[in-house]
C-alpha positions in Angstrom: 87.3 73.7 80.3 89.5 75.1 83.1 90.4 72.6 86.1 92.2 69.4 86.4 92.9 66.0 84.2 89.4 63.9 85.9 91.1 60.8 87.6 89.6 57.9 85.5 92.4 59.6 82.8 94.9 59.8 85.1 94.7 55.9 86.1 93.9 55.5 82.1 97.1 57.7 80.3 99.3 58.2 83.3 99.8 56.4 86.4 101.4 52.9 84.4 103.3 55.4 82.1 106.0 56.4 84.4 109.3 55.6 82.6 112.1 53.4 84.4 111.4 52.1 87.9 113.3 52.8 91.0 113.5 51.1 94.4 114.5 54.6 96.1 110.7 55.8 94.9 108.7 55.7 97.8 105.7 57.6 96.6 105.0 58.0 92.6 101.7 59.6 90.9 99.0 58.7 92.5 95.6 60.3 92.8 95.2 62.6 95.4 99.0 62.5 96.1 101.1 66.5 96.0 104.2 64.9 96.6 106.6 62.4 95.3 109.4 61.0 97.8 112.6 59.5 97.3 114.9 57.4 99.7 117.9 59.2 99.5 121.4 59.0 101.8 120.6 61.7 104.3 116.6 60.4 104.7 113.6 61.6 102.1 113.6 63.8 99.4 110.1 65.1 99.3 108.9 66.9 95.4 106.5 68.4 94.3 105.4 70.7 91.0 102.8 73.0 90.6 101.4 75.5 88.1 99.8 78.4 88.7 98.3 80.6 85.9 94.9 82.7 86.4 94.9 84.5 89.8 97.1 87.3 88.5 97.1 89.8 91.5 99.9 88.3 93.6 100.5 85.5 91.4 103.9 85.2 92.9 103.2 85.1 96.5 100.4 82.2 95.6 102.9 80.2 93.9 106.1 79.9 96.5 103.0 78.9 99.0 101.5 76.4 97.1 104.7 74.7 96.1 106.0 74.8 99.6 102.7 74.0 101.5 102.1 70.2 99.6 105.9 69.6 100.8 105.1 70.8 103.8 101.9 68.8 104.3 103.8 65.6 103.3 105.9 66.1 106.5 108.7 67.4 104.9 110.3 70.9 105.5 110.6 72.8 102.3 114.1 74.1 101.5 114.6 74.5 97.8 112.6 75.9 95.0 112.7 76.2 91.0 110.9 78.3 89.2 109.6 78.3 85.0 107.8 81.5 84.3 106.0 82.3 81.3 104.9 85.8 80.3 102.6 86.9 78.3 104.1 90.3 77.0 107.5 92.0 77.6 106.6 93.9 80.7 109.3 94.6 82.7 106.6 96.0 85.2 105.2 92.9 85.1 108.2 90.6 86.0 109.5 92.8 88.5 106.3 92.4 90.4 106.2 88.7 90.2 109.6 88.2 91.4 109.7 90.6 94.1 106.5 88.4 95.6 108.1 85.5 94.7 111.4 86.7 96.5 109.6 88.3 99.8 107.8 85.3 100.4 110.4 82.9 99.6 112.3 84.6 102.4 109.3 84.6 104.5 109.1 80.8 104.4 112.6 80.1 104.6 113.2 78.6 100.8 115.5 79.3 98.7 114.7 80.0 94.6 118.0 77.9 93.0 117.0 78.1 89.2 114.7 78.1 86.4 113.2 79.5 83.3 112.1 82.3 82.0 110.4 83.5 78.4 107.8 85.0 76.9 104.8 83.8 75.1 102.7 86.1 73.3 99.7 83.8 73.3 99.1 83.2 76.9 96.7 85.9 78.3 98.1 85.6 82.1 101.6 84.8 83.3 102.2 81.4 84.0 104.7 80.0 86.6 105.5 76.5 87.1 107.0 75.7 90.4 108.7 72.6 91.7 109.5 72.9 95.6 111.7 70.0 97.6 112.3 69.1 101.0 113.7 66.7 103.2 112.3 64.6 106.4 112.8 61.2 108.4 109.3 60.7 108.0 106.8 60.8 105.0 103.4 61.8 105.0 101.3 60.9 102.4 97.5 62.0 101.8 96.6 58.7 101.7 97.8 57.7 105.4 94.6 57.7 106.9 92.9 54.8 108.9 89.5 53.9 110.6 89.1 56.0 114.0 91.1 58.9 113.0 90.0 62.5 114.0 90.3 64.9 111.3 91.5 68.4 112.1 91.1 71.4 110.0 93.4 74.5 110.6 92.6 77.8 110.3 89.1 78.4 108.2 87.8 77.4 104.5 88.4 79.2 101.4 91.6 81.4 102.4 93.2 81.4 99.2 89.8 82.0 97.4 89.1 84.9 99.4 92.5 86.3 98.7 92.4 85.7 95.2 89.0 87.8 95.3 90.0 90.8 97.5 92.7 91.3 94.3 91.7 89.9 90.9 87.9 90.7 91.5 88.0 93.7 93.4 86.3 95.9 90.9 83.3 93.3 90.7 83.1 93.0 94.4 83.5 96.9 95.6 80.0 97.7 94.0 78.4 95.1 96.6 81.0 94.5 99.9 82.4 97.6 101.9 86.5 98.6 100.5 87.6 98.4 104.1 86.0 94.7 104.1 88.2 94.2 100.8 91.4 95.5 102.4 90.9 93.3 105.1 90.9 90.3 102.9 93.6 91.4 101.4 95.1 90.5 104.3 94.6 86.6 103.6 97.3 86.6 101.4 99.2 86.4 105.0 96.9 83.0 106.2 98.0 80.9 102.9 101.1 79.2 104.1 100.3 75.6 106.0 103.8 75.1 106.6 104.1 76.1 110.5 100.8 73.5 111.4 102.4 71.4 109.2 105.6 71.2 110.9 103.9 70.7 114.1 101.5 67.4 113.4 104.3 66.0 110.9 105.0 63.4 113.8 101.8 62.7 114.7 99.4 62.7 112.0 98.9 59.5 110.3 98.2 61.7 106.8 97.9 65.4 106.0 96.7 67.4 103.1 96.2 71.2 101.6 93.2 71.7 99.8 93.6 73.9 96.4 91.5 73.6 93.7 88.0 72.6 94.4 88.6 73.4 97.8 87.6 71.6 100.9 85.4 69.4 99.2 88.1 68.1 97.0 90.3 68.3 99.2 88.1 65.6 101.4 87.2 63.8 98.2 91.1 63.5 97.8 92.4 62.4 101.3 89.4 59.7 101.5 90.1 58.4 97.8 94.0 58.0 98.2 93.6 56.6 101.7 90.6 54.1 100.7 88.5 55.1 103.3 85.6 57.1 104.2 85.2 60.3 106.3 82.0 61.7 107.8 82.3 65.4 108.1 80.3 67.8 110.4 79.3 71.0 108.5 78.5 73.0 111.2 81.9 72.6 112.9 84.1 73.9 109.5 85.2 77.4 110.2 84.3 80.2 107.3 86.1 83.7 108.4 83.7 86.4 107.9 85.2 88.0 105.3 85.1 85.1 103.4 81.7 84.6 103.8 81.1 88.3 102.7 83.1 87.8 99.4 81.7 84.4 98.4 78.8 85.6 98.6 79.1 88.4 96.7 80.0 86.7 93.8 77.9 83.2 94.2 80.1 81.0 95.6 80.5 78.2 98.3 83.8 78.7 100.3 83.9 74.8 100.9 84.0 74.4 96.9 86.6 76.7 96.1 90.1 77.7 96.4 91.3 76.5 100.0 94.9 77.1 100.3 95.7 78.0 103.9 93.9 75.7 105.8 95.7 72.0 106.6 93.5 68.8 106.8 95.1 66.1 109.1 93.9 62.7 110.2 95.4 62.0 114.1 95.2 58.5 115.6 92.5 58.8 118.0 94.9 58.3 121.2 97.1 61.5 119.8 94.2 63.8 119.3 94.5 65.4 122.7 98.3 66.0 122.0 97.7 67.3 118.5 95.4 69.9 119.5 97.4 71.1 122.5 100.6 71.3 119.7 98.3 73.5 117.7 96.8 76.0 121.0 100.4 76.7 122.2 101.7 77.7 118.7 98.1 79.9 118.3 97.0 78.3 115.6 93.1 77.8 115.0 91.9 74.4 114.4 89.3 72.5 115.0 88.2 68.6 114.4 85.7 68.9 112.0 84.9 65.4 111.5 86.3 61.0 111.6 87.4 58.5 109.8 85.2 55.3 109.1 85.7 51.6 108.3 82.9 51.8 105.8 83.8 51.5 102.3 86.3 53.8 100.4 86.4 57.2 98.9 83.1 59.0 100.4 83.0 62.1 102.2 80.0 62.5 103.8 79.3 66.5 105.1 75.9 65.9 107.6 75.1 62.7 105.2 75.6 65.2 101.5 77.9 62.4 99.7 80.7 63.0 97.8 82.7 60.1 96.0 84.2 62.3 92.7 86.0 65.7 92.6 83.8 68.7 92.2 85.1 71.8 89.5 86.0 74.6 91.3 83.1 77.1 91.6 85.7 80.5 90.7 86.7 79.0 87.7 83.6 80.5 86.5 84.4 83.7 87.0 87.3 83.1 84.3 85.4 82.2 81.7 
C-alpha cells in the first residue's frame, strides 16, 4: 500500500534506534516532526529529507519545494540542497526535464543544489528523487510548539499541491469532465506550492508551524496536535478551497482537506500576537485566514465542526495510483 510508515511503527522500530547520541541535537525523529536541528557555531542547522516518486509531471519543481518548505516551516531559511535521483530508463529526455525544474525553481527560491546521486533503475516505474534540504536560523520552530489559546492560521487555500499534481498527471482523466482552460489555470498552482515567503514572515512569532503533504490538511492537523500534545478545534467553514480546486477534486472524487496540501502553511500564534501576525501576512499579500484554536483538552484531536480525528488519514489520490 502506497503512503507512509503508520506511527505506532515508527515509535515501535525507529524512534529508540537512532545510533550515537549528541548534545548538539536539538530535534531528532519524532512524529509529526519535517525537520531535525542541530546546535551548531554560527546558530541552527535546520535538515530535512524527502522523497518524492509518483507525481511525474513536474516532479522536479515538487521536490525543491517540498524539501525547502519543511525547512522553511521550522523557521529556518533554506540555503542548500542535495539531490539522489533514480530513473527508471535511460531517457535523456527525461532527466533533462527533471533537472531544468529542479534548477528554475531552485533559483526561484534562492537554494543552491551542492551534490548528489544519480542512476538508473530499470525496475522503478517513475523517477524517484530523494531530497535533503538545510538551513540555518537563531530560532527553531518545531511542529510540535503549540500551546493552549493559540490561534491557528492557514495561508493561502487547501489542496494546492493536489490540484497541481492533477491539472498535469491526470489531465487526460479530467479534460473529458472540467473545461481545458479550467486545467491550464491549475496548472498555474505549481506557482502557489512554496511556503517559504509566509514562512519567513511568522518564523518569530509563531509558537509552531507546519506544511501539510500527504494526507493533506487533515494530516497535517492530526500532525501539529499529536507532536504538540494538544488539541485543536477547527472551523470547516472558514478553510479556504480555490475554485479550481474544488472543480478538480471533484472531478475525480476527492476531498481537498484529505489530500496533497503543499502550499498552504499551518501556524499556531500566541493569542496576544495574532493581530501582528495577520497584519505581517496582509502587507506582504498573502491570503490567510485563522481557521480555528488551540485547547487545553487532552492531546492529539483535531476536531473540524466536532468530526474527530486522533490518527492519520491515507491520502485520498493515492488511489488514483493504484
Amino acid at each position: 500500500m502506497i503512503g507512509k510508515v503508520p506511527p505506532s511503527l515508527l515509535e515501535e522500530l525507529i524512534f529508540d534506534r537512532t545510533g550515537a547520541s549528541d548534545e548538539r541535537v536539538i530535534q531528532g525523529p519524532a512524529y509529526g516532526e519535517d525537520t531535525a536541528a542541530i546546535r551548531v557555531e554560527d546558530g541552527i542547522l535546520v535538515i530535512n529529507a524527502d522523497p518524492i516518486s509518483l507525481a511525474v509531471g513536474r516532479i522536479g519543481t515538487l521536490a525543491i519545494h517540498i524539501a525547502a518548505n519543511d525547512v522553511a516551516a521550522s523557521g529556518a531559511q533554506p540555503a542548500w540542497l542535495t539531490s539522489v535521483m533514480f530513473l527508471p530508463d535511460q531517457s535523456e529526455q527525461m532527466l533533462t526535464s527533471i533537472i531544468e525544474q529542479m534548477d528554475e525553481t531552485a533559483r526561484s527560491v534562492g537554494v543552491s543544489i551542492i551534490g548528489g546521486h544519480s542512476e538508473y533503475a530499470p525496475h522503478l516505474q517513475h523517477p524517484l528523487l530523494v531530497l535533503t534540504c538545510l538551513g540555518m536560523t537563531d530560532r527553531y520552530v518545531p511542529t510540535g510548539g503549540a500551546r493552549p489559546g493559540d490561534r491557528l492560521i492557514m495561508t493561502k487555500s487547501a489542496g494546492i499541491e493536489a490540484t497541481a499534481i492533477l491539472s498535469t498527471d491526470f489531465a487526460e482523466q479530467i479534460e473529458t469532465v472540467v473545461p481545458r482552460s479550467t486545467l491550464e489555470g491549475a496548472s498555474e498552482f505549481y506557482d502557489r506550492v512554496s511556503v517559504i515567503a509566509e514562512a519567513t514572515l511568522l518564523a518569530g512569532i509563531a509558537s509552531a508551524m507546519h506544511d501539510p503533504t500527504e494526507g493533506g490538511l487533515v494530516n497535517g492537523l492530526v500532525e501539529l496536535a499529536v507532536a504538540s500534545g494538544v488539541s485543536i478545534e477547527v472551523d470547516r467553514g472558514s478553510i479556504p478551497v480555490a475554485k479550481e480546486t474544488k472543480w478538480l477534486c471533484d472531478a475525480v472524487g476527492i476531498n481537498p482537506f484529505n489530500t496533497f496540501g503543499s502550499g498552504a502553511l499551518l501556524a499556531t500564534i500566541p493569542e496576544d500576537a495574532i493581530d501582528k501576525a495577520r497584519r505581517r501576512l496582509t502587507e506582504h499579500g498573502i491570503q490567510h485566514e485563522v481557521i480555528g484554536y488551540v485547547t487545553d483538552e487532552a492531546g492529539g484531536a483535531v476536531s473540524l465542526d466536532g468530526e474527530v480525528y486522533t490518527a492519520p488519514i491515507r491520502d485520498e489520490m493515492y488511489a488514483l495510483w493504484e
